[in-house]
N, C-alpha and C positions, 0 to 999 in steps of 0.2 A: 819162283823168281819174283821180285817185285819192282815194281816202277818206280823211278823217281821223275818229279815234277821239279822242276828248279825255278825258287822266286826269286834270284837274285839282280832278274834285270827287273821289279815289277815292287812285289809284297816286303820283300827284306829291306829295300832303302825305302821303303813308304813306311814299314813301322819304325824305322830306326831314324832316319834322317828328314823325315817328312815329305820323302818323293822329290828329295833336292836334284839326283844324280841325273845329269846329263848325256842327250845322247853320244854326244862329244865323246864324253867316260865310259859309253858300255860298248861302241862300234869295233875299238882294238883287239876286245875279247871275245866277241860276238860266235867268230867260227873257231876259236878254240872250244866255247861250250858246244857249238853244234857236234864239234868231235867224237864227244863225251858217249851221246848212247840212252839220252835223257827222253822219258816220255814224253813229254814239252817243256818248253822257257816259257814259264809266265813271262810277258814281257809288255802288255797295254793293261787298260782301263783300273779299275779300283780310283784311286787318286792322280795315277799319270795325267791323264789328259787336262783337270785342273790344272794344275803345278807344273806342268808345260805352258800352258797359256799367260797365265798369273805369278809365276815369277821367272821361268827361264827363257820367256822371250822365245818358244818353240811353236813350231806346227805339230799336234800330238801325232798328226798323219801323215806327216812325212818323217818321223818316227820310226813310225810302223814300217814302210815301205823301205829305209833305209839297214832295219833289221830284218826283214825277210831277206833283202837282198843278201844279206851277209848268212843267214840259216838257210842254208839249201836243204838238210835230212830232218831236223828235225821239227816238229809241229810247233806254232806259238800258241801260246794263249790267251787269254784277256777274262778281267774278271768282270761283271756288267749288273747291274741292279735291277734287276726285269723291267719293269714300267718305268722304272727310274733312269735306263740307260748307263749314264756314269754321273747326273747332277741327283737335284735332292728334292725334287718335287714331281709329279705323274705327267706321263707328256702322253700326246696324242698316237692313236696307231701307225699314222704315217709315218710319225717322226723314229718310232721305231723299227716299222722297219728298213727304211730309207739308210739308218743308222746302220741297221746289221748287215743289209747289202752292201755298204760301202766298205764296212769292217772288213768280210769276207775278201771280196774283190780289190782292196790292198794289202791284203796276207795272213786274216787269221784265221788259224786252222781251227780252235776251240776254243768254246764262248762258253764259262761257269756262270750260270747266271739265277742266281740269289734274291730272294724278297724278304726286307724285315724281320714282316710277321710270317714268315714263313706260309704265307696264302698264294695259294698256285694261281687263283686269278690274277694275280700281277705276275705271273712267268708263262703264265699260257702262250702268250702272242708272241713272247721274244724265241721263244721255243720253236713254234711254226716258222716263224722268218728265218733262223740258223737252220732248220731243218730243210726248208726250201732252197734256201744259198747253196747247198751243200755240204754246210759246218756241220761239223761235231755239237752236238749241246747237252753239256750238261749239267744235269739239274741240282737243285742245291738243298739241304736241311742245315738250316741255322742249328747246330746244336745249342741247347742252353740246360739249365737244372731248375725247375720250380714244384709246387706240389699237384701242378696240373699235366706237365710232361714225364713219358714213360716210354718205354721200349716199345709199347705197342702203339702209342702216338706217333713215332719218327719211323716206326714199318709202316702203318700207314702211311705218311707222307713220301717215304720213297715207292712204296706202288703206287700213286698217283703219278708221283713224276717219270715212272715207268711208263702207265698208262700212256701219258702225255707226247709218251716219244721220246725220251732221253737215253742217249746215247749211252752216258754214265751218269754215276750218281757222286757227286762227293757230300761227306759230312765235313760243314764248315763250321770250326771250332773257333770261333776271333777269339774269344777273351782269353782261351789257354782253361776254357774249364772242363775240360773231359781229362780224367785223371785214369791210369791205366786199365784196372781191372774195368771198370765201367766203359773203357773203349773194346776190353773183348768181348763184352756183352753186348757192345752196340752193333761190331762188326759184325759180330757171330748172325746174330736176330736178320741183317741185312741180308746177308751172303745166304740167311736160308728162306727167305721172301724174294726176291728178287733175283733177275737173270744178269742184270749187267754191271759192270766192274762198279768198284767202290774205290772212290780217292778219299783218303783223309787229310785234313790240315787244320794243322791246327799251331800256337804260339806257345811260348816259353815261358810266358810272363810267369805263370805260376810257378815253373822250375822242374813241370810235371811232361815236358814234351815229348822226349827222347824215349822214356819209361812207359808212353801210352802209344807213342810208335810200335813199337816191340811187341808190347801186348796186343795189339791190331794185325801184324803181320802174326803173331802166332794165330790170332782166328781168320784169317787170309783175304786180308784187305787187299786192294791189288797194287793202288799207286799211294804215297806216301809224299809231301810239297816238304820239299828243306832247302837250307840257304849254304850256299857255301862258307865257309867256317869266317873269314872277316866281317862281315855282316849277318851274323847268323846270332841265336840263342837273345835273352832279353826278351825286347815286346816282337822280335822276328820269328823265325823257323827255327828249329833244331838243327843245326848242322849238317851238312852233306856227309862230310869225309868220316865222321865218327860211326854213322849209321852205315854207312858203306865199308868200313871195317870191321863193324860189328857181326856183318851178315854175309862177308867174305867165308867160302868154303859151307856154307850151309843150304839147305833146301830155298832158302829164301835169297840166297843170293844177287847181287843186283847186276854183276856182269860189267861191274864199271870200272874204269882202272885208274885206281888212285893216284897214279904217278902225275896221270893229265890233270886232276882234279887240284892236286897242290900245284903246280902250274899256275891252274887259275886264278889258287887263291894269293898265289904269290905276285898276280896281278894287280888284283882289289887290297891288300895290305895297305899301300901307297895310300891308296884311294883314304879306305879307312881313318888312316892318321891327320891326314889334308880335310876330314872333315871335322876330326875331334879338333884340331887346331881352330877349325873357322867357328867350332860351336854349333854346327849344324849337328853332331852326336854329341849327344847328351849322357856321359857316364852312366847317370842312373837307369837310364833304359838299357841298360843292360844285365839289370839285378835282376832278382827276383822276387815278386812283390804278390806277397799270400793273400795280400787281399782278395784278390784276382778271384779265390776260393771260397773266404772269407765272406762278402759284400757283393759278389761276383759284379768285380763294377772293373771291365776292361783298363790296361793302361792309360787309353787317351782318355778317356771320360772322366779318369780320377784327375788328369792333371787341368781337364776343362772346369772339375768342381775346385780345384785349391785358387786356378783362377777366378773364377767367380767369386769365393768368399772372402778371396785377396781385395779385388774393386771394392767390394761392401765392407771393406776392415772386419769381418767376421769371423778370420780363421779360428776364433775359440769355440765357434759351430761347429767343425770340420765334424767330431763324431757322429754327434746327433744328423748332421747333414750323410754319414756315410749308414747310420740305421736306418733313417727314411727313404734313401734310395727302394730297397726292396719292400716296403711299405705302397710308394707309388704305385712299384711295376706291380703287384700283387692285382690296386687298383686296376690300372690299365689294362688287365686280361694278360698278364706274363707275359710279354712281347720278348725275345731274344734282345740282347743288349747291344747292337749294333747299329750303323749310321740305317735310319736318324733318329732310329728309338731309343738309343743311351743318351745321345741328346736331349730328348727333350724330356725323359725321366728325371735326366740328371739337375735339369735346369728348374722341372717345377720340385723337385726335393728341395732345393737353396731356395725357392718362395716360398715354400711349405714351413719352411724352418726361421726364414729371419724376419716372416711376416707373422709369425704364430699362431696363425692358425692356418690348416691344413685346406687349403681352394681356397682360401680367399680370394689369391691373385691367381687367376689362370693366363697361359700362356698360350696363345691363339693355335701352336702345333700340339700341345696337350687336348685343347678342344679337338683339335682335326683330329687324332687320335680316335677318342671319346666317340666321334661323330663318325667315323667312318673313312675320313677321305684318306687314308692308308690304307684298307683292307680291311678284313676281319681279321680282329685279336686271337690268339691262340685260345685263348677260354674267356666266357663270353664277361663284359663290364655289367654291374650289379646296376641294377634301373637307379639303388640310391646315389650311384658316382652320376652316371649319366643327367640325373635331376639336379644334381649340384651342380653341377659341371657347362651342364647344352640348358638347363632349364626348360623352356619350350618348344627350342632344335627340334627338327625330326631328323634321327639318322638316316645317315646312308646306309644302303642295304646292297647296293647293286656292286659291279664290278665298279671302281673310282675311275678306271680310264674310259667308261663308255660315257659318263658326263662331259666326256675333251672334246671339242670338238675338231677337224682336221686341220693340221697346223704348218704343214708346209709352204703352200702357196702363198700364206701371208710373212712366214719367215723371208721367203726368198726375197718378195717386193721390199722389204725395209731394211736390205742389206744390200742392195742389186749393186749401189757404186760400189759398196768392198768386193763384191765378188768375185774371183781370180779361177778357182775352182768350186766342183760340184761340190765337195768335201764341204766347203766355208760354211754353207749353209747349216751345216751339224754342229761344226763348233761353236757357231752363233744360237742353234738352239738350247745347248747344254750349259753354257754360258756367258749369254750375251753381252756383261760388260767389257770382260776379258779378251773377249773375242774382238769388239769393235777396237779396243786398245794395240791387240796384235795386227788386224789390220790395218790399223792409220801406220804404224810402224814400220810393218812390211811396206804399203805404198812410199812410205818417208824415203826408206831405203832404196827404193828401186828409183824413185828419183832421183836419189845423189848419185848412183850408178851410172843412169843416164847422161846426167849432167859431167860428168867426169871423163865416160865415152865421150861426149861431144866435146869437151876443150879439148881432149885427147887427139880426137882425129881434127880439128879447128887446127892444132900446131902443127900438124904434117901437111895439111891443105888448109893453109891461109885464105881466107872469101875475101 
């Protein structure tokens, strides 16, 4: 039998629509999917809690707390960036774990929690904190393809996160570059290193998703992340309802019943159209784009480089800038192509290219790279990047979050007037302009409340 994960309240509109969807739009559906029989509902972090804040005028954690309430059986889960939390820079211990106690204690059951460069010293600490909560935690391999990474690299990596205490392990595939057979060699290698369950996820972009599914449950992956079919395939998941008919009557069967499943999808339909009408879905995300394979340069990163050479009127760069990409990451120790290292790959390739020569201009998160204050690189930078690059820098060597110093106490003091709840304080550390915006608008609001009660009761008892 195999599990399914469902990202439809979480990963499927964050790759599709930019994490536009509303909790407004998922609360109606919420216990139809707990129905279902689903190993968890992705349903927090990755890009939620942003895009709560910063455009939909939300609390991400009341959120949360308003879809537990509606999932009584089934587990949530949240996706989190080890040291990263859910923003894009290294935060202090405290602020981590303070972060995942609260997680826990408003309703999430599993916390996958992922590092760039794939360095467990950025997932150590988030790992002890869900495992103290209570949570589920499991650990993460960035998949990617370079000539430094192998089967026997990413068995490695998952008995470390064994080691570590990880409940399960998933191999996370963002770009959509694990192509079938290559997923049953990867399964396989797992399932005979290690004891505990294997989730795979992985995206469509390539056109390779459904076909590396399959090949993973024949080497017996256990859980599998897909989208129900409106928001499904493109830069999303593979489909729910295809993969659940495919594996109907077979050893691997998923036990789930299709009838519910179109139901739901006959829910999000609506949904779907109401966004391609406003342009929040964008048609071409939904192709399929070889690059992916190709240049292995994810969806968004490709559309962050046409941007970029769009501003500088460059686009007749676009090739030369999609060869250098993997020229960079070569430099940079092959870091997996994920936030914020497709970022800032992608950013010094367009320097590299329209400045003509290669480091001329560095880009202060290429130096941090270089330097250390990410992690250590999957395979090690050549002293001659490093001397180009840091000059007479001394790297970082040590774990980057043990240079943080403790950061709570002075969050709290320069927030004290917004504060309402314990919660505020996290939102303000992950992203404090956003944050201070939501709060002046919440107090705005609660004032005219106020004000409204009082003329209110003022006309039935005249002073």
């Amino acid at each position: 039998m195999v599990k399914i994960t469902e990202t439809i309240l979480r990963d499927a509109h964050q790759s599709l629509i930019a994490t536009r969807m509303t909790t407004e739009q998922m609360l109606p559906i919420v216990e139809k999917l707990d129905n279902v029989g689903y190993n968890a509902l992705e349903a927090w972090g990755g890009a939620t809690f942003d895009a709560s804040l910063r455009f939909l005028n939300e609390d991400p954690w009341e959120r949360l707390r308003k879809i537990k309430d509606k999932a009584k059986k089934t587990p949530l889960q949240m996706l989190l960036r080890g040291q990263n939390i859910l923003g894009y820079k290294h935060y202090a211990d405290d602020v981590v774990d303070y972060f995942i106690q609260k997680a826990i204690a408003n309703g999430m059951d599993i916390i996958r929690i992922f590092d760039a460069l794939n360095d467990p010293r950025n997932i150590e600490r988030a790992m002890k904190a869900c495992l103290k909560e209570g949570g589920h935690a499991q650990g993460c391999i960035c998949y990617t393809t370079s000539p430094y990474h192998s089967l026997e690299i990413f068995v490695r990596d998952a008995k470390r996160l064994e080691e570590m205490g990880a409940n399960s392990i998933c191999i996370k595939d963002m770009a959509g570059l694990l192509i079938p057979y290559e997923a049953y060699n990867l399964v396989k290698a797992l399932k005979e290193s290690v004891s505990v369950p294997i989730e795979l996820h992985t995206h469509y972009t390539s056109g390779c998703g459904s076909m590396t599914y399959l090949k993973a449950i024949e080497a017996g992956v256990d859980i599998i992340d897909c989208a129900i079919s409106p928001l499904a395939l493109g830069t999303s998941q593979p489909a729910t309802e295809p993969i659940v008919a495919t594996l109907q009557g077979t050893e691997y069967d998923t036990g789930l019943d299709l009838k519910l499943l179109s139901e739901i999808a006959d829910y999000f339909r609506p949904l779907r159209e109401e966004y391609l009408k406003e342009g929040k879905l964008d048609p071409k995300m939904l192709g399929v784009d070889i690059n992916a394979l190709i240049y292995q340069v994810p969806g968004g990163m490709l559309s962050n480089l046409v941007s970029q050479l769009k501003q500088a009127n460059a686009m007749d760069k676009y090739e030369e800038v999609l060869k250098e990409v993997p020229r960079v990451r070569a430099d940079m120790g092959y870091p997996p192509l994920v936030t914020p290292s497709s970022q800032i790959v992608g950013s010094q390739a367009v320097l590299n290219v329209l400045s003509g020569e290669r480091y001329k201009m560095v880009t202060k998160e290429t130096k941090g790279i270089v330097k250390g204050e990410y992690g250590t690189t999957p395979a090690p930078i050549t002293d001659e990047i490093k001397q180009k690059i840091l000059g007479n820098d001394e790297p970082i060597t040590c774990r980057p979050a043990d240079l943080i110093e403790p950061e709570l106490d002075k969050l709290r003091s320069a927030i004290a007037e917004y504060v309402e709840k314990d919660e505020d304080v996290l939102s303000y550390a992950l992203f404090p302009q956003q944050a201070i915006d939501f709060f002046k608008k919440r107090q705005a609001s609660k004032y005219r409340l106020d004000s409204s009660l009082a003329d209110f009761d003022n006309n039935i008892h005249p002073v």
